[in-house]
SESE-240176 format. One record per atom (N, C-alpha, C): residue in three letters; chain; atom name; x, y, z. Coordinates in nm, 2 decimals, m for minus. Example, Ala and Ser with C-alpha at 12.3 -4.5 7.8 and 13.67 -1.06 7.14 Angstrom:
% SESE-240176
@r:ALA	c:A	a:N	xx:1.32	yy:m0.57	zz:0.78
@r:ALA	c:A	a:CA	xx:1.23	yy:m0.45	zz:0.78
@r:ALA	c:A	a:C	xx:1.32	yy:m0.33	zz:0.78
@r:SER	c:A	a:N	xx:1.28	yy:m0.22	zz:0.71
@r:SER	c:A	a:CA	xx:1.37	yy:m0.11	zz:0.71
@r:SER	c:A	a:C	xx:1.29	yy:0.00	zz:0.79
//
This chain:
% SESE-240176
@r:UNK	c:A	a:N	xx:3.47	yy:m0.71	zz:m3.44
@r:UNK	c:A	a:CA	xx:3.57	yy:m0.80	zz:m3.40
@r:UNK	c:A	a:C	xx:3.51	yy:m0.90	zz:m3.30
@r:UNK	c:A	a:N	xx:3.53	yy:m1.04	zz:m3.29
@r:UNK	c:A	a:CA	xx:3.52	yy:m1.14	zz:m3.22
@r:UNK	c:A	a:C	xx:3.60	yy:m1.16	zz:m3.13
@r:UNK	c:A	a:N	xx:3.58	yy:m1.15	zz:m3.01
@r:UNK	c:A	a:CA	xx:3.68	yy:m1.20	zz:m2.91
@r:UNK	c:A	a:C	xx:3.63	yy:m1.35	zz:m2.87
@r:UNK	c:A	a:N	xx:3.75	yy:m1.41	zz:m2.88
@r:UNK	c:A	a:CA	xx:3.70	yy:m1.55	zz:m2.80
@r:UNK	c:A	a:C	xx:3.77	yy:m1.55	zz:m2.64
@r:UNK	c:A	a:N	xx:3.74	yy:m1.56	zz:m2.50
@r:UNK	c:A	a:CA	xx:3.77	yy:m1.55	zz:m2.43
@r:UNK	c:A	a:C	xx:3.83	yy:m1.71	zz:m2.32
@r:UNK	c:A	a:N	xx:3.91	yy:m1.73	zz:m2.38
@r:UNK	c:A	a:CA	xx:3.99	yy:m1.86	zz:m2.35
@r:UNK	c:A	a:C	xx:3.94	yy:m1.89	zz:m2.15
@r:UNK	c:A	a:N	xx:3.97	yy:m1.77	zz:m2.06
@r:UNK	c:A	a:CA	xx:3.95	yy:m1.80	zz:m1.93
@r:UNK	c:A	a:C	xx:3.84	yy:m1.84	zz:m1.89
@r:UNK	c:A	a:N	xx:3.73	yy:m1.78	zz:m1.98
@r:UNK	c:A	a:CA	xx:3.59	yy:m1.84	zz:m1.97
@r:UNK	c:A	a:C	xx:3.58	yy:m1.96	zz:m1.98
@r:UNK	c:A	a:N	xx:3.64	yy:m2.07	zz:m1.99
@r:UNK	c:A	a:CA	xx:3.65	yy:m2.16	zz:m2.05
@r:UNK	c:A	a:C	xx:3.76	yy:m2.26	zz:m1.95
@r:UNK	c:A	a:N	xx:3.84	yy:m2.20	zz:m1.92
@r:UNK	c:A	a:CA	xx:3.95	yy:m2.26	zz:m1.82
@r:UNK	c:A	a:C	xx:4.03	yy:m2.19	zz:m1.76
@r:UNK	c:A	a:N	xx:4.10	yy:m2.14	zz:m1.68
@r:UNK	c:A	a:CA	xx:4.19	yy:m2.10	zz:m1.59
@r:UNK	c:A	a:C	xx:4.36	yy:m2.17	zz:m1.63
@r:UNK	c:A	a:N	xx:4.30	yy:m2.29	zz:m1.65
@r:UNK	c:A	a:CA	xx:4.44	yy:m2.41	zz:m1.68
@r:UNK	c:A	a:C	xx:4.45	yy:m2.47	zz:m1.77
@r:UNK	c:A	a:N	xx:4.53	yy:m2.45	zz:m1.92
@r:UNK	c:A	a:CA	xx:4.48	yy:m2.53	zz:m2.01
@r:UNK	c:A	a:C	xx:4.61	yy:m2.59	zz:m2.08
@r:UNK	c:A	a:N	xx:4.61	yy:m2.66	zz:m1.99
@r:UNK	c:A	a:CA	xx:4.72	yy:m2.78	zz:m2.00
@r:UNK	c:A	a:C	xx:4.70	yy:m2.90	zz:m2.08
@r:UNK	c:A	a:N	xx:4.64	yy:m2.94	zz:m2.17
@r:UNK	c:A	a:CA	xx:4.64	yy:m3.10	zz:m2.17
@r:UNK	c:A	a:C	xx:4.56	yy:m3.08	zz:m2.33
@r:UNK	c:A	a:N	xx:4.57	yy:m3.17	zz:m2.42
@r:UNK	c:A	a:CA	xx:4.51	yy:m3.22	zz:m2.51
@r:UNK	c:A	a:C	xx:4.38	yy:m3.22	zz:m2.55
@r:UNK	c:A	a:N	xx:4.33	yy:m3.29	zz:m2.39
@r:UNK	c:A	a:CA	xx:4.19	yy:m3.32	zz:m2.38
@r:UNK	c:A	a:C	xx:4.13	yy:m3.13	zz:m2.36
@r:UNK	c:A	a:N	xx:4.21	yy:m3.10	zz:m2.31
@r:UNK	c:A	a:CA	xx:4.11	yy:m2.96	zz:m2.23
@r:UNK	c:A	a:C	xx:4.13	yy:m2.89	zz:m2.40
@r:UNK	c:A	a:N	xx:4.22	yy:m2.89	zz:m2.46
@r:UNK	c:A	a:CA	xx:4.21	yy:m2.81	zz:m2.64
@r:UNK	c:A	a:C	xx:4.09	yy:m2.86	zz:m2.68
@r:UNK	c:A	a:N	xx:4.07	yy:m3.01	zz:m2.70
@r:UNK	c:A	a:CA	xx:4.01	yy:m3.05	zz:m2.80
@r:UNK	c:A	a:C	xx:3.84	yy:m3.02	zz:m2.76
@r:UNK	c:A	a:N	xx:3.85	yy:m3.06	zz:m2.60
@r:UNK	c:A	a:CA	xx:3.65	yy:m2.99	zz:m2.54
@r:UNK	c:A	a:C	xx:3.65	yy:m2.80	zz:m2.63
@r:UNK	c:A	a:N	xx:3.77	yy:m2.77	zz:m2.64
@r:UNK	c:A	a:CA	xx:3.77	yy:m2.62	zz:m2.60
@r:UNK	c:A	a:C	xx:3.77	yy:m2.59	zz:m2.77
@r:UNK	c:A	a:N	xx:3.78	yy:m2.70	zz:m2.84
@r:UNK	c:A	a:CA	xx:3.84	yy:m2.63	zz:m3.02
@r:UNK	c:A	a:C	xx:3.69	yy:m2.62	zz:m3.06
@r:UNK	c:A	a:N	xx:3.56	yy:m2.70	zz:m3.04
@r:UNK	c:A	a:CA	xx:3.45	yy:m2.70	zz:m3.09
@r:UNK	c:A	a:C	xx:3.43	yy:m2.51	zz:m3.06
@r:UNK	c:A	a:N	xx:3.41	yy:m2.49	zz:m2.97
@r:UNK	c:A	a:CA	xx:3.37	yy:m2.34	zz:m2.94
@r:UNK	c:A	a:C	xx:3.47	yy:m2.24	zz:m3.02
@r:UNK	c:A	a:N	xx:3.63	yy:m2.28	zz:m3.02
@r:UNK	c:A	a:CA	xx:3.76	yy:m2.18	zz:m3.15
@r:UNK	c:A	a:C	xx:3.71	yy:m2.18	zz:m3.26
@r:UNK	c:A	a:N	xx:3.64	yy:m2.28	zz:m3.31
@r:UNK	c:A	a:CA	xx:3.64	yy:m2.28	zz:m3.46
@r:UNK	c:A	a:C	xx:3.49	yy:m2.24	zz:m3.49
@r:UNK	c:A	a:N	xx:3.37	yy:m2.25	zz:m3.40
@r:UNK	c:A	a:CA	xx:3.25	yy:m2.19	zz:m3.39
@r:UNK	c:A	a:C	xx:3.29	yy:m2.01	zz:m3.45
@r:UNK	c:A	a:N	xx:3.30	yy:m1.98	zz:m3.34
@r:UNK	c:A	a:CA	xx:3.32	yy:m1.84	zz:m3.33
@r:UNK	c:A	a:C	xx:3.44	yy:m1.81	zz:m3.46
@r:UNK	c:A	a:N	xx:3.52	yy:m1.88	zz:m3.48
@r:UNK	c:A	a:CA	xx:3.58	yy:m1.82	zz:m3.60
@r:UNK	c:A	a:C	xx:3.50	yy:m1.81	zz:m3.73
@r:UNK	c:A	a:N	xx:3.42	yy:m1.94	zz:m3.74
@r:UNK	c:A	a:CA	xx:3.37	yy:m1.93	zz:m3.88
@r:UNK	c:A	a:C	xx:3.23	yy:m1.80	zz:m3.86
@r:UNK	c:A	a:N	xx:3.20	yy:m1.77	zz:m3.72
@r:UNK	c:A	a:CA	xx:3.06	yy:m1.67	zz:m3.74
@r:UNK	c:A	a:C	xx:3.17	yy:m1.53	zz:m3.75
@r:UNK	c:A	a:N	xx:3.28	yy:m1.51	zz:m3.70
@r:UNK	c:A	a:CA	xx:3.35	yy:m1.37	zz:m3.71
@r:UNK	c:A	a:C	xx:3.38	yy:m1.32	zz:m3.83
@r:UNK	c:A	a:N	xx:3.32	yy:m1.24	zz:m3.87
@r:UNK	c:A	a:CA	xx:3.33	yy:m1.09	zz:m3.97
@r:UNK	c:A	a:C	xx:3.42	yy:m1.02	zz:m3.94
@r:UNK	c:A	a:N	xx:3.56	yy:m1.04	zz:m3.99
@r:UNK	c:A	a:CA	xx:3.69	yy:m0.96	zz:m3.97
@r:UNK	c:A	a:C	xx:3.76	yy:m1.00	zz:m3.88
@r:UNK	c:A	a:N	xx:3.82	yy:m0.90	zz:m3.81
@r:UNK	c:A	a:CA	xx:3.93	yy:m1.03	zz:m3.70
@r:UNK	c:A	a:C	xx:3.86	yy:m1.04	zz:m3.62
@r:UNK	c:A	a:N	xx:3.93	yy:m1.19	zz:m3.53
@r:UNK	c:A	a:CA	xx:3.89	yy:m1.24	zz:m3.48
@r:UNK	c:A	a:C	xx:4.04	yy:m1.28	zz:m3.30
@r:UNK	c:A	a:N	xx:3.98	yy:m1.24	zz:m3.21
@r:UNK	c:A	a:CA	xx:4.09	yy:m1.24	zz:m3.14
@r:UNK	c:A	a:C	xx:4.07	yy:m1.33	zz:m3.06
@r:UNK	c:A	a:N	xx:4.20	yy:m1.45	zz:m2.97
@r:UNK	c:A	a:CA	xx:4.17	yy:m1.53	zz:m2.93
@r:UNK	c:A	a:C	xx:4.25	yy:m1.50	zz:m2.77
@r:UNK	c:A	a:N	xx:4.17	yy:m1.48	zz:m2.65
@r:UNK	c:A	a:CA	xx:4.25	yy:m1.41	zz:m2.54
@r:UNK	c:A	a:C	xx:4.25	yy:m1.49	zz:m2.44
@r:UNK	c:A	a:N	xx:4.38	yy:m1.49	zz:m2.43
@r:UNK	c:A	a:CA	xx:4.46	yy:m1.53	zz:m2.29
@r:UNK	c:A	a:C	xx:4.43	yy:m1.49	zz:m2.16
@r:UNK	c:A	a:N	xx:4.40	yy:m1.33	zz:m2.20
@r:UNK	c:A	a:CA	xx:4.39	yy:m1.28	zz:m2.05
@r:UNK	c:A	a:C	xx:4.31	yy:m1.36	zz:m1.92
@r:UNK	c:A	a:N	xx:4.42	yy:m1.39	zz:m1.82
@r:UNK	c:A	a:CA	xx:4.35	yy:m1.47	zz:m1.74
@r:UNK	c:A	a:C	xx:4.35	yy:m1.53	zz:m1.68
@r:UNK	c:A	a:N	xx:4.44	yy:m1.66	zz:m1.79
@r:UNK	c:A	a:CA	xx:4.45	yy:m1.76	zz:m1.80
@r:UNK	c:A	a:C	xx:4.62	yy:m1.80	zz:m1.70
@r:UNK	c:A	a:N	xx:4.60	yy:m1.91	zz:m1.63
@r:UNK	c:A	a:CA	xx:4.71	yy:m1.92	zz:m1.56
@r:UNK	c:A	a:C	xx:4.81	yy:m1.98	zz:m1.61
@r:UNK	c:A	a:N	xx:4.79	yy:m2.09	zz:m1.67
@r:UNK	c:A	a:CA	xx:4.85	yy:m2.17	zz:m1.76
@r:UNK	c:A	a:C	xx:4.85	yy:m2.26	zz:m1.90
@r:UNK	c:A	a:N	xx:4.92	yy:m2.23	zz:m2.00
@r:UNK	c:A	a:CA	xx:4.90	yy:m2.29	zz:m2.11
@r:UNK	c:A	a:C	xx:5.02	yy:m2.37	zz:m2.18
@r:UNK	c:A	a:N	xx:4.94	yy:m2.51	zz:m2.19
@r:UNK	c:A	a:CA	xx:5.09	yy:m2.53	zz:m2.25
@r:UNK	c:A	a:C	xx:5.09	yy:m2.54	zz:m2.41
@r:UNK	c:A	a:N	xx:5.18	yy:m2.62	zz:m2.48
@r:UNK	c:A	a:CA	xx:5.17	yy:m2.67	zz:m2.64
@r:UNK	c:A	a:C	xx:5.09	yy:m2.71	zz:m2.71
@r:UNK	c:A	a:N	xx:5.06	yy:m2.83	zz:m2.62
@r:UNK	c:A	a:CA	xx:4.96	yy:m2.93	zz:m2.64
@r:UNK	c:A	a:C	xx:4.84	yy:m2.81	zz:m2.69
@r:UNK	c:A	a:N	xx:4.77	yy:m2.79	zz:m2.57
@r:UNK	c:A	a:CA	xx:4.63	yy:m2.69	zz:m2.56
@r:UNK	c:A	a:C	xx:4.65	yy:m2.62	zz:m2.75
@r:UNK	c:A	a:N	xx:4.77	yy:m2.53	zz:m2.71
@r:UNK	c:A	a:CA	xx:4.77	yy:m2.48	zz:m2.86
@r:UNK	c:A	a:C	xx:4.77	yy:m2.53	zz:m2.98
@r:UNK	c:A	a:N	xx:4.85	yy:m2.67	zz:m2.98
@r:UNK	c:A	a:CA	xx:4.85	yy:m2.75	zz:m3.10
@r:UNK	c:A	a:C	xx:4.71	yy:m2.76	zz:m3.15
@r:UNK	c:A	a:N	xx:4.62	yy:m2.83	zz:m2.99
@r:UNK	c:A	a:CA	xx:4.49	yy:m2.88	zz:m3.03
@r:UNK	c:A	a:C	xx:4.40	yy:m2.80	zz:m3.11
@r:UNK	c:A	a:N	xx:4.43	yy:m2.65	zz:m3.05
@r:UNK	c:A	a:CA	xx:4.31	yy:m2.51	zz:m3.07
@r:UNK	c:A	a:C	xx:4.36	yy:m2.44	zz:m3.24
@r:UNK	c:A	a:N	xx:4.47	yy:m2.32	zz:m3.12
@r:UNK	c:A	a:CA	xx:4.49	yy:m2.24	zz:m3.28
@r:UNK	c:A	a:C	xx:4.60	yy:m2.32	zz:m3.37
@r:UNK	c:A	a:N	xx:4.68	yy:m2.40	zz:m3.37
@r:UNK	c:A	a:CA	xx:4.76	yy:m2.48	zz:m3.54
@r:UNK	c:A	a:C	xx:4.65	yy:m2.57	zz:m3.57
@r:UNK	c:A	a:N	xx:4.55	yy:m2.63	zz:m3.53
@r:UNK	c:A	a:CA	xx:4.46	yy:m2.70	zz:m3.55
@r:UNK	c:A	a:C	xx:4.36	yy:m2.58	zz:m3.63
@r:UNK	c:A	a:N	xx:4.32	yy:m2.50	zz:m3.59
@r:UNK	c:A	a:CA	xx:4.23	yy:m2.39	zz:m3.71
@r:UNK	c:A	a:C	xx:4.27	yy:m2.35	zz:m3.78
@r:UNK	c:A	a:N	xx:4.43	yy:m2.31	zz:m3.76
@r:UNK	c:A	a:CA	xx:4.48	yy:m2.29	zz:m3.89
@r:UNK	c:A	a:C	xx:4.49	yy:m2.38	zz:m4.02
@r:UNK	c:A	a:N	xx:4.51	yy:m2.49	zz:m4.01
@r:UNK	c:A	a:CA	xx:4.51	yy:m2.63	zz:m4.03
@r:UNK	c:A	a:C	xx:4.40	yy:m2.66	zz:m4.15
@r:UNK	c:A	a:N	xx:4.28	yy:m2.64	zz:m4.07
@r:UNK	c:A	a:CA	xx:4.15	yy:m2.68	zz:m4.08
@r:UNK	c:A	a:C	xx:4.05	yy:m2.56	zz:m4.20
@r:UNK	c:A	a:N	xx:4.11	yy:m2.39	zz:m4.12
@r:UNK	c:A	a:CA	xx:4.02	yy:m2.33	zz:m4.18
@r:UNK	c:A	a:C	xx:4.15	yy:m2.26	zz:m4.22
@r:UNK	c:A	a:N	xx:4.21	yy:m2.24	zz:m4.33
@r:UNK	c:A	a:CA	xx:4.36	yy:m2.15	zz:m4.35
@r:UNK	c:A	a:C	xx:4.34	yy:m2.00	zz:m4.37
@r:UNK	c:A	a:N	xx:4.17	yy:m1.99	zz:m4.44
@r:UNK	c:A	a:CA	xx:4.16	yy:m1.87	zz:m4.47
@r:UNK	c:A	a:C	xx:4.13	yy:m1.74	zz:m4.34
@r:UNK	c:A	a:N	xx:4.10	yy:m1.81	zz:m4.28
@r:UNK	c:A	a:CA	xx:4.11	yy:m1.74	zz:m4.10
@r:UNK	c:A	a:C	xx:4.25	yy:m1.65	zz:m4.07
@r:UNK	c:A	a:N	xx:4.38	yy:m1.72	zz:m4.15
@r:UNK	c:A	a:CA	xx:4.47	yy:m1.68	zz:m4.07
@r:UNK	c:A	a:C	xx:4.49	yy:m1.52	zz:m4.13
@r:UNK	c:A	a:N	xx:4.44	yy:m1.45	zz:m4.20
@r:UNK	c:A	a:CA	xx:4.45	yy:m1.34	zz:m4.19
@r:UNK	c:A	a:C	xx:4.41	yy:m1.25	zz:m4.06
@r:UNK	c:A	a:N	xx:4.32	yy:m1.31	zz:m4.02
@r:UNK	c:A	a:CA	xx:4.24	yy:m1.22	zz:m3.91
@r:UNK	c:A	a:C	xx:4.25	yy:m1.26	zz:m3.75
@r:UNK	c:A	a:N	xx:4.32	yy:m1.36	zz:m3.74
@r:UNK	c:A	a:CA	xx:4.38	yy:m1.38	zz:m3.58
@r:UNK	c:A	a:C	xx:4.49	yy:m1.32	zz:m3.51
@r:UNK	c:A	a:N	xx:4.45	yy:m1.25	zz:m3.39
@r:UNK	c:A	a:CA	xx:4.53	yy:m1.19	zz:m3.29
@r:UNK	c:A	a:C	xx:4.51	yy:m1.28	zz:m3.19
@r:UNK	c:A	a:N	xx:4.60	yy:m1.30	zz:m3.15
@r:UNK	c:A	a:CA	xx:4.62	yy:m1.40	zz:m2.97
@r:UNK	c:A	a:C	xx:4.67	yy:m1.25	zz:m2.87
@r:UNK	c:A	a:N	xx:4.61	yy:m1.27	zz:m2.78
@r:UNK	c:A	a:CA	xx:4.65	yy:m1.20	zz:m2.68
@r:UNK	c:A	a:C	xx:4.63	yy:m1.23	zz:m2.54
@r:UNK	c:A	a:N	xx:4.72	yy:m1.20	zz:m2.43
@r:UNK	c:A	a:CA	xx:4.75	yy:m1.28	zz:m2.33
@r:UNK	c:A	a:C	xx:4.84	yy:m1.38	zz:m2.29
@r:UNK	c:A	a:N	xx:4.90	yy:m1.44	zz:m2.43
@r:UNK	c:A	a:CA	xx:4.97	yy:m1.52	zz:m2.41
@r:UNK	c:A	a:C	xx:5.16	yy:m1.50	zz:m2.34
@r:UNK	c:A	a:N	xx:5.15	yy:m1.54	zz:m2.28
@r:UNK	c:A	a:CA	xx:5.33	yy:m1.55	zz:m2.26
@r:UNK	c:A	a:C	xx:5.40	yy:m1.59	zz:m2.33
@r:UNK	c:A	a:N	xx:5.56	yy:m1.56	zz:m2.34
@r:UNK	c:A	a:CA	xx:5.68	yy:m1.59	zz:m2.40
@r:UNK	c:A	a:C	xx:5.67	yy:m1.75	zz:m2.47
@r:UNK	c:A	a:N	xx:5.70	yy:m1.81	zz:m2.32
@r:UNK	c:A	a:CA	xx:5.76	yy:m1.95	zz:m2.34
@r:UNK	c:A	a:C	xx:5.59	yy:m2.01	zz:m2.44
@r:UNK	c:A	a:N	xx:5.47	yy:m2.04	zz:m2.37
@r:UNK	c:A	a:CA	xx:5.42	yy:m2.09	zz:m2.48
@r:UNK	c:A	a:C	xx:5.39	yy:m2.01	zz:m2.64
@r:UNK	c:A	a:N	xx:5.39	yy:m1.87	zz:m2.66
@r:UNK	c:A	a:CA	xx:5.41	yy:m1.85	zz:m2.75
@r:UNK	c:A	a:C	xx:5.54	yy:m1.88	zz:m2.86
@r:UNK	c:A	a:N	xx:5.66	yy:m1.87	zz:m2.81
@r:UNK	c:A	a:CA	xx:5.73	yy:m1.99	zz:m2.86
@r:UNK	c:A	a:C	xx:5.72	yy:m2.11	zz:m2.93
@r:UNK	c:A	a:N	xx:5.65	yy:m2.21	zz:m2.86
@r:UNK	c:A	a:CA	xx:5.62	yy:m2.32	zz:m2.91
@r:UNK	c:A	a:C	xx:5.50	yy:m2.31	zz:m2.95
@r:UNK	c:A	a:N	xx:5.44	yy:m2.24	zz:m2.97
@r:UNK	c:A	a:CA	xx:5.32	yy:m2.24	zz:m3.05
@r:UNK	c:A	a:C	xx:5.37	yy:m2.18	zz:m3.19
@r:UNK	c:A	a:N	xx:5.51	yy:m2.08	zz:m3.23
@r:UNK	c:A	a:CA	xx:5.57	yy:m2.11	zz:m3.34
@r:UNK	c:A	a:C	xx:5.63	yy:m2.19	zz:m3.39
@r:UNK	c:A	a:N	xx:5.72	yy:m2.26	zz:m3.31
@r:UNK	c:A	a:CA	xx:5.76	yy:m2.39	zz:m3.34
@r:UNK	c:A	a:C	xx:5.66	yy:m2.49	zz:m3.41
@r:UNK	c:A	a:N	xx:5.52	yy:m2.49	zz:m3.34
@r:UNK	c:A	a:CA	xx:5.41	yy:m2.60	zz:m3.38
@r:UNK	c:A	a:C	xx:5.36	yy:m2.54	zz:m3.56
@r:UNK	c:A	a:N	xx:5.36	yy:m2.40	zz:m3.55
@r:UNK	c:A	a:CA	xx:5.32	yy:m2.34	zz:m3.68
@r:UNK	c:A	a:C	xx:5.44	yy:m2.41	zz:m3.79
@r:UNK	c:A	a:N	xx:5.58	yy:m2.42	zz:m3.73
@r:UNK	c:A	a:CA	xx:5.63	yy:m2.44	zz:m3.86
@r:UNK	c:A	a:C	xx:5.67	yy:m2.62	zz:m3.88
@r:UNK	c:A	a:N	xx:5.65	yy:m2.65	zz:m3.77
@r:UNK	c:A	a:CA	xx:5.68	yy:m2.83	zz:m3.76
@r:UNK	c:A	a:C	xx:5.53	yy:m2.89	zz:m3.88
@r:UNK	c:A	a:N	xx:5.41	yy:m2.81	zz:m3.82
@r:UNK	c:A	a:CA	xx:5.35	yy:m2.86	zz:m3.92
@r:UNK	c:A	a:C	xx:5.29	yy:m2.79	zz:m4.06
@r:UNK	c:A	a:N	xx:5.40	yy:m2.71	zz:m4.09
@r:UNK	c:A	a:CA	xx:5.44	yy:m2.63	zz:m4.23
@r:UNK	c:A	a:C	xx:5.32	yy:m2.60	zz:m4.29
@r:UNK	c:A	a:N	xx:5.24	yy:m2.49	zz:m4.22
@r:UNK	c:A	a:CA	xx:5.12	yy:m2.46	zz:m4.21
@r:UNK	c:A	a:C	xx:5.15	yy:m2.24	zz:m4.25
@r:UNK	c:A	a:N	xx:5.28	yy:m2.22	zz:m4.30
@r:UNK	c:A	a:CA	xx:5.30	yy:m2.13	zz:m4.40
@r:UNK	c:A	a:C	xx:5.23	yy:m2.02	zz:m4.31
@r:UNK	c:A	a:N	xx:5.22	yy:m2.03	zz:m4.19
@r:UNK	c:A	a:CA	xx:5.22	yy:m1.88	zz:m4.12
@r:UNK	c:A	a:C	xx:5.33	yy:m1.82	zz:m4.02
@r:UNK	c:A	a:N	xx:5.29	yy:m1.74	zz:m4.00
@r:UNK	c:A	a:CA	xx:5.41	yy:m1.66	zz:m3.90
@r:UNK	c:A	a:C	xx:5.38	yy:m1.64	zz:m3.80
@r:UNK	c:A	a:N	xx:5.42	yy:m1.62	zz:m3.68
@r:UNK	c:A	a:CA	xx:5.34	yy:m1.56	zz:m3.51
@r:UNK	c:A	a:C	xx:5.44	yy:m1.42	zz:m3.52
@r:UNK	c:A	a:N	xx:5.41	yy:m1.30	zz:m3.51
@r:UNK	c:A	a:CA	xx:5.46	yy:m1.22	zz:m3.52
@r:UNK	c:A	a:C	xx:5.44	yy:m1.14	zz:m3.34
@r:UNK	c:A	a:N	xx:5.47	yy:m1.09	zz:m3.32
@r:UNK	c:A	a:CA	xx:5.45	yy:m1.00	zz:m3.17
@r:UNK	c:A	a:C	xx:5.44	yy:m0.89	zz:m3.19
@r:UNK	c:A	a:N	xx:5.33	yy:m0.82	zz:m3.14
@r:UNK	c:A	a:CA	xx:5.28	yy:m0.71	zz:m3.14
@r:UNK	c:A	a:C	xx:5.25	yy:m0.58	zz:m3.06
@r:UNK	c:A	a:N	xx:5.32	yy:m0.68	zz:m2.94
@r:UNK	c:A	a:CA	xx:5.32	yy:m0.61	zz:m2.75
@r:UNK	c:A	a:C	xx:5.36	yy:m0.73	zz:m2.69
@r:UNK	c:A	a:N	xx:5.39	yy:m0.71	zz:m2.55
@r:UNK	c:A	a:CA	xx:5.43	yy:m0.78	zz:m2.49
@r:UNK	c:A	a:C	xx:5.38	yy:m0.89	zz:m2.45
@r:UNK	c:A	a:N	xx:5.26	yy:m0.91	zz:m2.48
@r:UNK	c:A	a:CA	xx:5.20	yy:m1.06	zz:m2.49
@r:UNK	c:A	a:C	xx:5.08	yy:m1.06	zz:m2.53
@r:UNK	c:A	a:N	xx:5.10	yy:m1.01	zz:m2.70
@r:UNK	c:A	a:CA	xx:5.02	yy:m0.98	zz:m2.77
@r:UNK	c:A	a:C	xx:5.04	yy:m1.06	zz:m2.91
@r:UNK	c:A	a:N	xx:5.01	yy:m1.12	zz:m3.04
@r:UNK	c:A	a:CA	xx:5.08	yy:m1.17	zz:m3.13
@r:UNK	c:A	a:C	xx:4.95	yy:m1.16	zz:m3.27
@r:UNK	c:A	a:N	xx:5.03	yy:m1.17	zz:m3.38
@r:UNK	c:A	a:CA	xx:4.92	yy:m1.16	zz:m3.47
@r:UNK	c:A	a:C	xx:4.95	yy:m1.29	zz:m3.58
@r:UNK	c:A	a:N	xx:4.88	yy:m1.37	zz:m3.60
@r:UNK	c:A	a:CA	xx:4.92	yy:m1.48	zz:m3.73
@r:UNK	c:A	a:C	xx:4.93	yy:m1.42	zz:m3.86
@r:UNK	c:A	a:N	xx:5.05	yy:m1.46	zz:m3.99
@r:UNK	c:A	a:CA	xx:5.06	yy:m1.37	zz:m4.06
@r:UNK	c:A	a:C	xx:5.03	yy:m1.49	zz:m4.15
@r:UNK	c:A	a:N	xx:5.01	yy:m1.52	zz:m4.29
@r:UNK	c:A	a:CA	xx:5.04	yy:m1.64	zz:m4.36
@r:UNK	c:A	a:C	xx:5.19	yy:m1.56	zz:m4.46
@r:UNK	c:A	a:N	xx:5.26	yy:m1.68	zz:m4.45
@r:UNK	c:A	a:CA	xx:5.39	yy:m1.65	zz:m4.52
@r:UNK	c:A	a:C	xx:5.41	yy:m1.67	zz:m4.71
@r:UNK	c:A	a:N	xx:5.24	yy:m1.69	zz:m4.71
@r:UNK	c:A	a:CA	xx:5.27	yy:m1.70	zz:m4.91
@r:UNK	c:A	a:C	xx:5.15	yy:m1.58	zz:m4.95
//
């Protein structure tokens, strides 16, 4: 399994710009991971939509066949939320499912 460790990376990841420095390294590590691949929060102080639009709906997006093997973990309620919302605004046919209390797993819905 691949962990990608999001706090390594930032503490705060609020903004657009901080996803988009940060998606070259998500989508690295996704295409070298052999099986799942987990993307962790733990850490991390703040995340908003944006960040996640840029990172994970953007690799789902990009690389579809991934979404079997993604777990998020660390993340909280409220952005997890809108990072479902973002999965289905841009009808990208996966699910965010919860798996613990701030734990989630991407499902594809076909």
């Amino acid at each position: 399994m691949t962990v990608v460790n999001v706090a390594a990376f930032s503490k705060v990841c609020a903004t657009r710009e901080k996803g988009r420095s940060f998606y070259p390294l998500l989508l690295e590590r996704a295409r070298a991971a052999h099986g799942e691949l987990t993307v962790s929060f733990e850490g991390v102080e703040f995340v908003t939509p944006s960040f996640l639009h840029e990172t994970v709906a953007k690799l789902l997006a990009e690389v579809p066949s991934i979404v079997h093997s993604i777990q998020i973990e660390g993340l909280r309620e409220f952005p997890a939320q809108e990072l479902g919302k973002i999965l289905r605004t841009e009808d990208l046919d996966v699910e965010l499912s919860r798996t613990g209390p701030t734990s989630y797993r991407l499902a594809a819905l076909v």
